[in-house]
Structures are given as C-alpha cells and as structure tokens.
N, CA, C and O of each residue as an XYZ file, in Angstrom:
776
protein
N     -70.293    175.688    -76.827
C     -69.484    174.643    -76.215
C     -70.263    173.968    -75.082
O     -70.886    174.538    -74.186
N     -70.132    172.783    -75.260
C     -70.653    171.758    -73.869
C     -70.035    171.746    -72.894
O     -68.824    171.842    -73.090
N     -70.522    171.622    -71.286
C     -69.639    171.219    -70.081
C     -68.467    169.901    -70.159
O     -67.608    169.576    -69.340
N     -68.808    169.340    -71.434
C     -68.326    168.189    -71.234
C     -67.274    167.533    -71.109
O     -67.184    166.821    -72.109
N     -66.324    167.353    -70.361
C     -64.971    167.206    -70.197
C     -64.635    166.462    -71.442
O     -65.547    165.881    -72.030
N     -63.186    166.412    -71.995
C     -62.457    165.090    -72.879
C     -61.208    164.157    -72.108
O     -60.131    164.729    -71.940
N     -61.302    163.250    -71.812
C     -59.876    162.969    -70.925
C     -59.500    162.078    -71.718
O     -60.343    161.222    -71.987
N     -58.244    161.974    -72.309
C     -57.843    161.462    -72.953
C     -56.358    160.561    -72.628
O     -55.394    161.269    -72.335
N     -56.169    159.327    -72.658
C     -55.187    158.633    -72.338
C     -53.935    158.578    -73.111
O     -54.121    158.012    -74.188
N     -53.036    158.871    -72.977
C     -52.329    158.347    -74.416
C     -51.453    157.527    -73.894
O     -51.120    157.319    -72.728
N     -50.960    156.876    -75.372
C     -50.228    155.385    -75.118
C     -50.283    154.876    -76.454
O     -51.107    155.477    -77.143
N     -49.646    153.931    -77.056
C     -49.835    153.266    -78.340
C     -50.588    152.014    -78.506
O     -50.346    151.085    -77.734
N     -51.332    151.907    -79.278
C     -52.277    150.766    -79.613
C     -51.662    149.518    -79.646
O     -50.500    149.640    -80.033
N     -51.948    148.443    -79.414
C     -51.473    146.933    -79.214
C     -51.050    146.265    -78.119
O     -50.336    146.807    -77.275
N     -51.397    145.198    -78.047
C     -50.864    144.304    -76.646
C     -49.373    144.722    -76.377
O     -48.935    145.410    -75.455
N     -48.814    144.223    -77.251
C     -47.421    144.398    -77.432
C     -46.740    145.559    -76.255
O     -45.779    145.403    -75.501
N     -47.800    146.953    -76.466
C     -47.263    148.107    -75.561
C     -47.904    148.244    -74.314
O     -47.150    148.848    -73.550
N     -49.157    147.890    -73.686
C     -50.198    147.775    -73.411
C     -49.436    148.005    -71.299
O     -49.945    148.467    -70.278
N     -48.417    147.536    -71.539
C     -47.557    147.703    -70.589
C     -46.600    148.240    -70.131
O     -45.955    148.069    -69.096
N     -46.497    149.167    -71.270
C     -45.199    150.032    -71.137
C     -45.306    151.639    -70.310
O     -46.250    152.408    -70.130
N     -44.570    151.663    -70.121
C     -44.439    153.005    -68.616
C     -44.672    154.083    -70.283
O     -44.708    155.243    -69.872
N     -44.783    154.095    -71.406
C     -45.339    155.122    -72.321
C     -47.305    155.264    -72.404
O     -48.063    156.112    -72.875
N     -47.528    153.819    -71.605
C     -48.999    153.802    -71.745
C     -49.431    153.756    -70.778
O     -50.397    153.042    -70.514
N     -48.647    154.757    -69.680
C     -49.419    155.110    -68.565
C     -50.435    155.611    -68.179
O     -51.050    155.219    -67.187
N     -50.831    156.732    -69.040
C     -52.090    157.198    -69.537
C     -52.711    156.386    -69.736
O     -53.204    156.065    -68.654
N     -53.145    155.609    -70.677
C     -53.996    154.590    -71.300
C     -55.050    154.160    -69.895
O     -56.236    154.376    -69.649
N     -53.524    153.191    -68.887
C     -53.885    152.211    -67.401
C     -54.505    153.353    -66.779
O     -55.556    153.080    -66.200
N     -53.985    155.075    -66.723
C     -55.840    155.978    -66.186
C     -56.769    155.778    -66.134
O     -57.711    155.845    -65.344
N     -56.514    155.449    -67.205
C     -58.202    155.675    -68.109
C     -58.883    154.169    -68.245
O     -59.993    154.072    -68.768
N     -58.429    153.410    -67.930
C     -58.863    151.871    -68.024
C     -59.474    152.198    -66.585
O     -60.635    151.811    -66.452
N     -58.853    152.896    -65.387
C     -58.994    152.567    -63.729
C     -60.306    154.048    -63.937
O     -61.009    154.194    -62.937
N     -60.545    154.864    -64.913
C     -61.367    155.927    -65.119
C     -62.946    155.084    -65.832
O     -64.156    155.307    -65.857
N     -62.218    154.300    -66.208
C     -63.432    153.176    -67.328
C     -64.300    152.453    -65.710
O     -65.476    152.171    -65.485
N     -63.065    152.370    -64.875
C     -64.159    151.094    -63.929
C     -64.978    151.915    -63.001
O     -66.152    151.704    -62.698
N     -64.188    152.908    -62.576
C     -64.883    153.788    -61.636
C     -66.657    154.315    -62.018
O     -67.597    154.184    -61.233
N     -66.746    154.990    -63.598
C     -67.736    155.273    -64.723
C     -68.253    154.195    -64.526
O     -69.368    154.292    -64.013
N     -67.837    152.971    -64.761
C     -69.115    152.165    -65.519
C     -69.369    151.668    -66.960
O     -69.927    152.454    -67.726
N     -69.064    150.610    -67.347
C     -69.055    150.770    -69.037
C     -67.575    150.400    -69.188
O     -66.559    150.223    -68.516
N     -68.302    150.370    -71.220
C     -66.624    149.513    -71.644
C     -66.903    150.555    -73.067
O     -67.893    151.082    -73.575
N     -65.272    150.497    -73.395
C     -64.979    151.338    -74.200
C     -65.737    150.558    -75.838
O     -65.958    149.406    -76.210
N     -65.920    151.882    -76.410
C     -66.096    151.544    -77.651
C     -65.393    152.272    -78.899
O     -64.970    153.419    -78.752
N     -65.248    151.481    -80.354
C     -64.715    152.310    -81.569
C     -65.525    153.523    -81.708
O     -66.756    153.522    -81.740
N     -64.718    154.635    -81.795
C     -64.966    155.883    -82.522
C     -64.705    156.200    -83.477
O     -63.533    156.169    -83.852
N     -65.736    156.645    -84.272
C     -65.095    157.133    -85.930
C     -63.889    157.948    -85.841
O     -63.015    157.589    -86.630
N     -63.528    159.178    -84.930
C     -62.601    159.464    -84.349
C     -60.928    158.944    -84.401
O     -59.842    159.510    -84.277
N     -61.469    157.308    -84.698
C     -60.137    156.489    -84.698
C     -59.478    156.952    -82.880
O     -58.607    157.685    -82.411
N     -60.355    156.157    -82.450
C     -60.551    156.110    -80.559
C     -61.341    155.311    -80.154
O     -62.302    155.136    -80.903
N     -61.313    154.425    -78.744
C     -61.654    153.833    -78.015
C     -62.365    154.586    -77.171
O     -61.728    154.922    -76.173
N     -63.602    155.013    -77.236
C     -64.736    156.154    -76.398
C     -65.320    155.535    -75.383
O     -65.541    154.325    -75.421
N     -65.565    156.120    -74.595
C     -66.618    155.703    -72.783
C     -66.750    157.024    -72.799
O     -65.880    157.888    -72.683
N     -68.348    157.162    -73.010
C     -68.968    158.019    -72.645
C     -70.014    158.036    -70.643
O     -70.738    157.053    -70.485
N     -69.985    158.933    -69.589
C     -70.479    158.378    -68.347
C     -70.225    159.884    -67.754
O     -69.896    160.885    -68.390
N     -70.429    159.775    -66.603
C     -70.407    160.723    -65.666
C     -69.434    160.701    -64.527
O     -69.643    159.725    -63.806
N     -68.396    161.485    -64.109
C     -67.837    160.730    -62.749
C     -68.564    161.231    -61.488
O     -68.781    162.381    -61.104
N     -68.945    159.780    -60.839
C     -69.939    160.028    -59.742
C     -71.212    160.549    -60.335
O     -71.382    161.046    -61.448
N     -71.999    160.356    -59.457
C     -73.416    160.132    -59.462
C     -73.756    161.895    -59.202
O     -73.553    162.654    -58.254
N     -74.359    162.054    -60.545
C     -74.746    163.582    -60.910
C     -73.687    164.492    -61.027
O     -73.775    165.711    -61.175
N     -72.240    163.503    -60.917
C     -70.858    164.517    -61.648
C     -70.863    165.171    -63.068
O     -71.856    165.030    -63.780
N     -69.952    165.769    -63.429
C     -69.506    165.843    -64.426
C     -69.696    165.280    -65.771
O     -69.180    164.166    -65.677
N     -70.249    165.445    -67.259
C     -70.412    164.269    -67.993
C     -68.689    164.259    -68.384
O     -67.758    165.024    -68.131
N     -68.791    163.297    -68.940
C     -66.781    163.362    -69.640
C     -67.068    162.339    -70.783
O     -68.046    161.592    -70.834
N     -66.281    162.408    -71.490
C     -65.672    161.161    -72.565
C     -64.437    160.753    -72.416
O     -63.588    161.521    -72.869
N     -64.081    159.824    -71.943
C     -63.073    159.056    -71.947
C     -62.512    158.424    -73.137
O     -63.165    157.708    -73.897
N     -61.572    158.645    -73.238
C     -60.573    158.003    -74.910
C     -59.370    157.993    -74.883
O     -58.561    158.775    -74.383
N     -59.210    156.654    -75.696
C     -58.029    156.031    -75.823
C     -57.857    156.303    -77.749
O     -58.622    155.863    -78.607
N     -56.891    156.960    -77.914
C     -56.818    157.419    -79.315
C     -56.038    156.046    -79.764
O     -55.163    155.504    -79.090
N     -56.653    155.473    -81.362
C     -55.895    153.957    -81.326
C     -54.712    154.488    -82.109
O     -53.860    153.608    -82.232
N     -54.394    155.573    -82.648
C     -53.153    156.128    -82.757
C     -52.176    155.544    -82.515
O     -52.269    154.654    -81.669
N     -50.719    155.828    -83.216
C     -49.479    155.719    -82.177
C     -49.137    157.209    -81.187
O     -49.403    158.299    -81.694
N     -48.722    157.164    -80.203
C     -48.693    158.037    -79.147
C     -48.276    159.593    -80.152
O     -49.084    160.520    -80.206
N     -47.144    159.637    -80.757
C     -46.944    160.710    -81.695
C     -47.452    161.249    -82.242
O     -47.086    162.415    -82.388
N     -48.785    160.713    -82.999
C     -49.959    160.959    -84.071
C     -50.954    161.233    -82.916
O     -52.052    161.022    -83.430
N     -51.070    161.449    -82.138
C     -52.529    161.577    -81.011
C     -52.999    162.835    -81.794
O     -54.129    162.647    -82.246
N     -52.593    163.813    -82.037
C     -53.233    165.227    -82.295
C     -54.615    164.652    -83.118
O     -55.695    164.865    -82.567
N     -54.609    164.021    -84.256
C     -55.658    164.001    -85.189
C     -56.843    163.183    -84.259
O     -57.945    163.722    -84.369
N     -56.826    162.178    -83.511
C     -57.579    161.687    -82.864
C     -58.413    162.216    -81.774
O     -59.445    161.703    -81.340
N     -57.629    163.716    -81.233
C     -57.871    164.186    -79.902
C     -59.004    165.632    -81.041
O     -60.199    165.915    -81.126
N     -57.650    166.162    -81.709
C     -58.997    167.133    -82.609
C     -60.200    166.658    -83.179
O     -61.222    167.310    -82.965
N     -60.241    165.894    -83.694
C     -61.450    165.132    -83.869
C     -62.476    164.589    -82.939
O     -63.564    164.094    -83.236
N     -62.000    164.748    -81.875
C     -63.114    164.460    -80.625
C     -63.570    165.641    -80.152
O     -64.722    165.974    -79.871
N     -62.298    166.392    -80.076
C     -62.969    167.905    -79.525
C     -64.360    168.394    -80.457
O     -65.393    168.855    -79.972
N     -64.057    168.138    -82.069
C     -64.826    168.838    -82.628
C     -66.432    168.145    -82.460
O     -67.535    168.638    -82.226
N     -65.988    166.888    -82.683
C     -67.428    166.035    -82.653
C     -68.106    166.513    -81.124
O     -69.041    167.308    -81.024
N     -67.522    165.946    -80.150
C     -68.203    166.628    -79.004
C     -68.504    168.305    -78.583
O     -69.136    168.613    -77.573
N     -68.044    169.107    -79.357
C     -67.726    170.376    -79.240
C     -67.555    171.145    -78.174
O     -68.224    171.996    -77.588
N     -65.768    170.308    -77.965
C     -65.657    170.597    -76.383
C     -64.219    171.218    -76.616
O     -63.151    170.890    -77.131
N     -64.935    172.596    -75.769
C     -63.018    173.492    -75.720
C     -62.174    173.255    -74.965
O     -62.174    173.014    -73.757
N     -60.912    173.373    -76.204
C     -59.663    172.565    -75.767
C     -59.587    172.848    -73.575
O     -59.510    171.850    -72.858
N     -59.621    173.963    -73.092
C     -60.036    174.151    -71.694
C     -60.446    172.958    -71.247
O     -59.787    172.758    -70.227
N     -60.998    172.261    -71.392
C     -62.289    171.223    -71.287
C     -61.026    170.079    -71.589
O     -61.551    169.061    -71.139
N     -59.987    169.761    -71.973
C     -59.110    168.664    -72.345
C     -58.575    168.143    -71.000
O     -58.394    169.141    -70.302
N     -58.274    167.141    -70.387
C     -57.561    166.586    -69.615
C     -57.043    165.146    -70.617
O     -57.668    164.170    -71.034
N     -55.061    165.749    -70.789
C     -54.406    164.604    -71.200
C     -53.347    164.051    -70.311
O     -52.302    164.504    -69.844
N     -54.103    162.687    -70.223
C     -53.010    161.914    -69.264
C     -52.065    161.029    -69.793
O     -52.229    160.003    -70.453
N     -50.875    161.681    -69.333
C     -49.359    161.378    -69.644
C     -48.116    160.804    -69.009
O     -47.618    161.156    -67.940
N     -47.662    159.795    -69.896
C     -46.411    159.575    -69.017
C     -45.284    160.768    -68.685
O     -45.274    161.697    -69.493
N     -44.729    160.806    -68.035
C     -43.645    161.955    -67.375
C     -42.525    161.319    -67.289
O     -42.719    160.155    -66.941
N     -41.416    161.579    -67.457
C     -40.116    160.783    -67.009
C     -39.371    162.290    -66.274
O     -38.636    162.072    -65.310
N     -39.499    163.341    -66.585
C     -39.092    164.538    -65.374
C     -39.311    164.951    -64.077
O     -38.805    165.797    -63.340
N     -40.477    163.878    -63.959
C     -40.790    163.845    -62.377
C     -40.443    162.813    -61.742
O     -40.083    162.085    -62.667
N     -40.250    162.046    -60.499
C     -39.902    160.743    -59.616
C     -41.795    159.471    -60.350
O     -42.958    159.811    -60.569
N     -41.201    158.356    -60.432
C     -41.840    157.450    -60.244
C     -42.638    157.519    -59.252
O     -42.073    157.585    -58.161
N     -43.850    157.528    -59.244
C     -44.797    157.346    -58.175
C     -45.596    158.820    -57.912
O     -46.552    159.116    -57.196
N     -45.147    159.229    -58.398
C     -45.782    160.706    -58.681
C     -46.549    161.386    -59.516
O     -46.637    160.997    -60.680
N     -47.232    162.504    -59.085
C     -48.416    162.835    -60.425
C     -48.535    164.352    -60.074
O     -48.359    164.787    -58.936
N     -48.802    164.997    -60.990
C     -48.453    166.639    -60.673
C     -49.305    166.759    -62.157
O     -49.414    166.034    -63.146
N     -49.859    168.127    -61.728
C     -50.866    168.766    -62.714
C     -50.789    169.918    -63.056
O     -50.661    170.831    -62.241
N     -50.890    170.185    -65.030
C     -50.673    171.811    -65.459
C     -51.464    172.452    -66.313
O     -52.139    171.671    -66.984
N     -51.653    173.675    -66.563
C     -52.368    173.495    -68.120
C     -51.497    174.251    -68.569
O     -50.876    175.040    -67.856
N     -51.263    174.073    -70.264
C     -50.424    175.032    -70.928
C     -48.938    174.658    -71.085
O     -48.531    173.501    -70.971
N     -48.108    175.788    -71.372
C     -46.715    175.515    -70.815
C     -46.282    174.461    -71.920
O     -47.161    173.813    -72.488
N     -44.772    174.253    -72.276
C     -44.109    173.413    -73.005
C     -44.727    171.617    -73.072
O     -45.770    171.166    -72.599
N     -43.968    171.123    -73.604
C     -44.246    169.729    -73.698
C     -43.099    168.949    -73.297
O     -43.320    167.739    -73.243
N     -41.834    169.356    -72.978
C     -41.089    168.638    -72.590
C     -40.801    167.637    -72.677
O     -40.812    166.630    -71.969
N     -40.221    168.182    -74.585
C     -40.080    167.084    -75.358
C     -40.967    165.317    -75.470
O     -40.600    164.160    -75.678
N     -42.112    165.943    -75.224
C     -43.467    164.523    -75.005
C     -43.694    164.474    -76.908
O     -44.017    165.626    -77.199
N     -43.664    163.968    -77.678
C     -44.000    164.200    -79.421
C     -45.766    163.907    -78.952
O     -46.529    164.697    -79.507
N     -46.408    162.935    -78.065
C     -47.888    163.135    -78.004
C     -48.146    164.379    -77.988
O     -48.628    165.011    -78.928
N     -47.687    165.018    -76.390
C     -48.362    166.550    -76.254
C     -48.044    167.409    -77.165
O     -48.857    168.332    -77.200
N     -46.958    167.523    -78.141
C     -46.526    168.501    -78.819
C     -47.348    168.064    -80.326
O     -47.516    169.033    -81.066
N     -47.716    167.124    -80.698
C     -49.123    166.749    -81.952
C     -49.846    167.050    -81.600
O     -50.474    167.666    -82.461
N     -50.589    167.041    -80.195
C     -51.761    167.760    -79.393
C     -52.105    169.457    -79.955
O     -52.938    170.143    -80.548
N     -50.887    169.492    -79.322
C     -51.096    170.852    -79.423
C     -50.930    171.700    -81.042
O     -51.239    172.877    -81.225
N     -50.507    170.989    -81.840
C     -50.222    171.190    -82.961
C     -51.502    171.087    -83.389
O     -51.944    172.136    -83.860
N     -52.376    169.991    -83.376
C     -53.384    169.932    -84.135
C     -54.867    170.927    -83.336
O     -55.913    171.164    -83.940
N     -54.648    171.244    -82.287
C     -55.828    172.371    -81.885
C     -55.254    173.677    -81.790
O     -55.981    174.657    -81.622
N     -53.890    173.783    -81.893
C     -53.652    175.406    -82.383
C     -53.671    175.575    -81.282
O     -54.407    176.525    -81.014
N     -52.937    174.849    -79.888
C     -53.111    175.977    -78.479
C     -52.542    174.581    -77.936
O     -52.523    173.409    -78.313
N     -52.047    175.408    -76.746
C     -50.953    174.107    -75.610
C     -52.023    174.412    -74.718
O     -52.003    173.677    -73.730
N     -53.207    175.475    -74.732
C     -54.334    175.394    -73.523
C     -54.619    174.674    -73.138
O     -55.690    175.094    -72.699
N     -54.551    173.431    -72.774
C     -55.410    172.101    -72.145
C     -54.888    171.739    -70.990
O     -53.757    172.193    -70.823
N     -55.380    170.956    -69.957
C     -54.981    170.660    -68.975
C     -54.123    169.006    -68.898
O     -54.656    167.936    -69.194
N     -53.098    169.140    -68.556
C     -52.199    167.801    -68.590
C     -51.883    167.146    -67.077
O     -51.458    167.736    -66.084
N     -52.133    166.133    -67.187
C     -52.112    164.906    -65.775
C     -51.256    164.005    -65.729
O     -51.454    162.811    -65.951
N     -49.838    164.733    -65.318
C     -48.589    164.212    -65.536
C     -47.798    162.970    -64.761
O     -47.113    163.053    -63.741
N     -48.098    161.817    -65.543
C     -48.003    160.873    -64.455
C     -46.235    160.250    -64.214
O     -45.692    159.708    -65.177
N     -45.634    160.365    -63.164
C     -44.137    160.569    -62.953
C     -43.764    158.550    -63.111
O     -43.953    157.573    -62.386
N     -43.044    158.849    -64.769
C     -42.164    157.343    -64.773
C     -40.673    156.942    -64.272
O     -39.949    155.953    -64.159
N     -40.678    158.101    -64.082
C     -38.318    158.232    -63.211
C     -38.200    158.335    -64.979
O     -38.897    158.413    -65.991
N     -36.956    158.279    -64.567
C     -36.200    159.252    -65.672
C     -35.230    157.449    -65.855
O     -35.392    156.484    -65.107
N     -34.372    157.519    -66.961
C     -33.771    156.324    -67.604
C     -32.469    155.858    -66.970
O     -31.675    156.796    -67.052
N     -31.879    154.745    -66.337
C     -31.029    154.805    -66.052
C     -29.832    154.659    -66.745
O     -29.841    154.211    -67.892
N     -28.321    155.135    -65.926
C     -27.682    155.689    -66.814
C     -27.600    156.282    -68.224
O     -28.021    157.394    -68.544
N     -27.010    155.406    -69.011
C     -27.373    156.678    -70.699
C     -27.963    155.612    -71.415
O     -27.321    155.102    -72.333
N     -29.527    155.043    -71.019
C     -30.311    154.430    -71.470
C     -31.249    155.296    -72.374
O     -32.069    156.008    -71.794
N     -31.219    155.300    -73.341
C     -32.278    156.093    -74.353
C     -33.624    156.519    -73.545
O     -34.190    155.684    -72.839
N     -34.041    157.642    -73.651
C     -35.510    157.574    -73.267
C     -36.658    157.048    -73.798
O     -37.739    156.819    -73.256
N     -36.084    156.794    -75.557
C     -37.273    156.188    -75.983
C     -37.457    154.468    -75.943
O     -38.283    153.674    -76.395
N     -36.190    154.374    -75.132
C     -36.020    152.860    -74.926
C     -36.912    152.576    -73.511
O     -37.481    151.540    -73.168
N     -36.832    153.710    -72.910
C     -36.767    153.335    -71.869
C     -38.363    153.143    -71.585
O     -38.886    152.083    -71.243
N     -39.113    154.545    -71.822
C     -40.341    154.871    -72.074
C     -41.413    153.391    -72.892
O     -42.541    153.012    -72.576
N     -40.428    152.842    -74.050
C     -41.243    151.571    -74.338
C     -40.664    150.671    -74.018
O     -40.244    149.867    -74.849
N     -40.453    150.522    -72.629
C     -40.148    149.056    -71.654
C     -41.481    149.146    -70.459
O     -42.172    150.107    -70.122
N     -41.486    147.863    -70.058
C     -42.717    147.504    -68.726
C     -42.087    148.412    -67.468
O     -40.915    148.774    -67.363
N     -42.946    148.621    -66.745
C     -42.406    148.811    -64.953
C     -41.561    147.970    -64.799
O     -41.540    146.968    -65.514
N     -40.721    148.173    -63.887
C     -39.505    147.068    -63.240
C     -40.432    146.347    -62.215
O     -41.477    146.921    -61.905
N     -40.139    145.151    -61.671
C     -40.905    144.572    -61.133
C     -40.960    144.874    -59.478
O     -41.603    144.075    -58.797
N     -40.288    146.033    -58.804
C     -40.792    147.042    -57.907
C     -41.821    147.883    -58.380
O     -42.979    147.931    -57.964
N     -41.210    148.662    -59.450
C     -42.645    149.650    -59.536
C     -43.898    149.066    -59.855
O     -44.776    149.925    -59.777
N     -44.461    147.639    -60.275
C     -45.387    147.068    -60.586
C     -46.088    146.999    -59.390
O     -47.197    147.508    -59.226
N     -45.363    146.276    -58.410
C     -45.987    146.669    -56.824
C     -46.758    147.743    -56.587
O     -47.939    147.672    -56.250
N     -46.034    148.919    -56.775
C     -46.741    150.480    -56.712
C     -47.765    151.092    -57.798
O     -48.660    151.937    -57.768
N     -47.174    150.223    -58.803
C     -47.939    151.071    -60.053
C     -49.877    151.084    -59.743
O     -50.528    152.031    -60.185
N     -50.505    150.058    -59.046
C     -51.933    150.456    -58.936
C     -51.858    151.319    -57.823
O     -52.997    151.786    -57.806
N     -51.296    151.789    -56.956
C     -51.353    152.613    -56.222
C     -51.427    154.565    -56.842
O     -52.111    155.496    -56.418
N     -50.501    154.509    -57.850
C     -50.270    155.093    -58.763
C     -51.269    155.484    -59.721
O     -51.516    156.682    -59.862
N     -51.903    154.565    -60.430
C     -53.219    155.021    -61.248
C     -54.099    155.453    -60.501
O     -54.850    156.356    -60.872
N     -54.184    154.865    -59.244
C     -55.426    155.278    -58.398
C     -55.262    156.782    -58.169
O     -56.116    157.660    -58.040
N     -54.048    156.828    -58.157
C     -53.947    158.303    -57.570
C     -54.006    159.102    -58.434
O     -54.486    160.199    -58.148
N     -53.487    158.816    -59.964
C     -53.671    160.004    -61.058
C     -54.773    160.032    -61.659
O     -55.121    160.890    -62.471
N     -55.721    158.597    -61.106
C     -57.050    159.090    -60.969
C     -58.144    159.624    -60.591
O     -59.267    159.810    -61.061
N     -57.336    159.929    -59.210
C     -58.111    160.412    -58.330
C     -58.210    162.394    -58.989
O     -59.093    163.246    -58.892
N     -56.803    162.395    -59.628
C     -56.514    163.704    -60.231
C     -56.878    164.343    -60.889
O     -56.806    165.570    -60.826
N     -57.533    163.491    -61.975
C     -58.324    163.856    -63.149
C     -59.548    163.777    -62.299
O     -60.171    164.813    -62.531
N     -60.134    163.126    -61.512
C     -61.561    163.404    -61.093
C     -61.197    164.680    -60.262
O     -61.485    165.512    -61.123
N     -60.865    165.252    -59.439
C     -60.291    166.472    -59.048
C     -60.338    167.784    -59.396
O     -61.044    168.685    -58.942
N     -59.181    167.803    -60.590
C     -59.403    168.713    -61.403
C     -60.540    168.905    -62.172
O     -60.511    170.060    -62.595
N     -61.438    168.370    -62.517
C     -62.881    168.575    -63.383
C     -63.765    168.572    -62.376
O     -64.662    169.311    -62.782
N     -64.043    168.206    -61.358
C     -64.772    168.565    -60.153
C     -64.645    169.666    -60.270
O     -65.278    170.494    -60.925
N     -63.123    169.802    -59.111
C     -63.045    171.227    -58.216
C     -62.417    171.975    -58.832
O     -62.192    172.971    -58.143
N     -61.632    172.098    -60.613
C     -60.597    173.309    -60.694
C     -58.915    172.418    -60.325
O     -58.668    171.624    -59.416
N     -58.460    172.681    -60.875
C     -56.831    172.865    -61.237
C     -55.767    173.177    -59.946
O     -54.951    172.369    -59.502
N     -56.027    174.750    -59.396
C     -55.574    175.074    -57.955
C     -55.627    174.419    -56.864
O     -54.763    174.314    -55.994
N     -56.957    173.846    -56.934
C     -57.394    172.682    -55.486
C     -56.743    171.257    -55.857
O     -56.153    170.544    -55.046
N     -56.947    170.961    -57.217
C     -56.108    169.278    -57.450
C     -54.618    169.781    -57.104
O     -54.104    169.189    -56.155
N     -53.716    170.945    -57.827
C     -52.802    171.495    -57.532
C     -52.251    170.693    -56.210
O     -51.623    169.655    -56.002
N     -52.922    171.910    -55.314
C     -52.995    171.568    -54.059
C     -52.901    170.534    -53.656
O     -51.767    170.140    -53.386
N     -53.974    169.705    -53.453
C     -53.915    168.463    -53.048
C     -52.816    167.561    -53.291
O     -52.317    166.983    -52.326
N     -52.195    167.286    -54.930
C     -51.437    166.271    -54.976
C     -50.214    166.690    -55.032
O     -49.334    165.914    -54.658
N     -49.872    167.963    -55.493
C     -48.119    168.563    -55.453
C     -47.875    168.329    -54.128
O     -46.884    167.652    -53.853
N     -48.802    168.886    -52.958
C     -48.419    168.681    -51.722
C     -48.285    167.321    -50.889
O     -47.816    167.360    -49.752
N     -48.730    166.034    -51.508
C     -49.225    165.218    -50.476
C     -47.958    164.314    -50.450
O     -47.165    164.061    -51.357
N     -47.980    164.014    -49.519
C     -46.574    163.347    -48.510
C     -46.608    161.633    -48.895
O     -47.409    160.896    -48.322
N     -45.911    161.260    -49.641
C     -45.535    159.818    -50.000
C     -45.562    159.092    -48.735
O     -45.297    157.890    -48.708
C-alpha cells in the first residue's frame, strides 16, 4: 500500500446539481483543487482526478469527484482505491450531513452511515465502513420537508453568505486529518467556537 491519501467528494454529476447542499462535498474538493494546484481530469475510474500534494512536501493525495450519481459512488471510489492501491484507512469522504447544524463540520472514521445511500455504497463496495468521513453540517429540513427534497435544493440565500466560510473550513479538515491524524483534527474542529 502507498502513503497516498484518496479524498473523495461526493455529490451528483451535472450543472443542474452543482449547487445543491447534496454536493457539498464536491465545493471541498473544488476549494482542495485550488489550494493543490491543477485542474481536474477524466478517470477511467469514471471520476474527475487531481492528482498534487497538500502543501509543499505534504502529503501526496488524489482528489476525486466520482461522475457517478451520489448513490452509485461505491464503484467509482473502489476503483480508485484499487488503481492507486490505497487502503480504505487512507479514504477521506467528504459529505453532506443534515444531523449536524449548518455551518459545521465534525470528523469520524467508521461507524454507521446515517442513512447517507453514498456512504452506505461506499462501504458496500470495499467491504468495510473503515474510512475516514468529513462531515459537512447542511441543518436538517424544515418542517416535514422530505430530506431528499431538501438535500437536492441550493443553500438559502443566508447560508450562501456563509457557505465559503464553510468549505474553507471543511477544508481546512481534510488537510488536518491527513497531516496530523483524526484526534488532533477531532480536536481542533468539534471544539472550535462559531
């Protein structure tokens, strides 16, 4: 196995979604694309790949956007692991959350999927919930608004205000955790004061 991280965005392919609080992940990894350096490219994979380093003599990583629909991610994400031959350990998937507050980002590895159909194809297709997940907080639906309605609608035009504040920060998370370890990102962002 290689050092090589996989961080993977999920979200569904097309303009159409490109904005939706389900492709929060994705806007990571776009703000993970500028930081790196470089523009994404097709993967046989059936993925959008950036291959780079974060920071200068960091970490190598691959960055990907599976062109999948969010449900189907498993085949896109196993298929990268294998080509790069990187253990699932080595996974950082960044996700929308609707169980946590808007504006928030909290980090796990393992553990349920909470009802996510991405993370739960994930994990289906590498045979292990082992990976590390970068849970990015969308609020939860108001009143008895469907979640899957809700999940493929834009930010409200408050949270758009916040929302780059937001990637920055669940980017700062994923660089974090693959730096320093899990406990110290832990740390850092469960605790930090809005």
């Amino acid at each position: 196995m290689t050092d090589t991280w996989l961080i993977v965005g999920l979200g569904n392919p097309g303009t159409e979604y490109s904005n939706n609080r389900h492709n929060v992940g994705q806007m990571v990894l776009d703000e993970l694309a500028r930081r790196v350096g470089g523009s994404f490219k097709v993967h046989k994979a059936r993925a959008h790949v950036l291959e780079g380093r974060l920071g200068i003599g960091g970490p190598r990583v691959v960055l990907a956007k599976p062109m999948s629909y969010m449900n189907v991610s498993g085949g896109p994400v196993s298929a990268l692991t294998k080509f790069y031959d990187i253990d699932p350990r080595h996974l950082v998937a960044v996700h929308d959350e609707i169980d946590i507050p808007f504006n928030t980002v909290k980090l796990k590895i393992g553990g349920g999927e909470g009802g996510h159909n991405g993370l739960r194809d994930i994990s289906k297709a590498l045979a292990t919930k082992e990976y590390l997940r970068v849970r990015v907080g969308v609020g939860r639906p108001p009143g008895r608004m469907d979640t899957a309605d809700f999940v493929l609608k834009d930010f409200a035009t408050a949270e758009k205000k916040e929302l780059p504040f937001l990637l920055d920060e669940a980017a700062d998370a994923v660089e974090t955790v693959v730096k320093d370890g899990l406990p110290v990102a832990q740390q850092k962002f469960h605790t930090a004061v809005k």
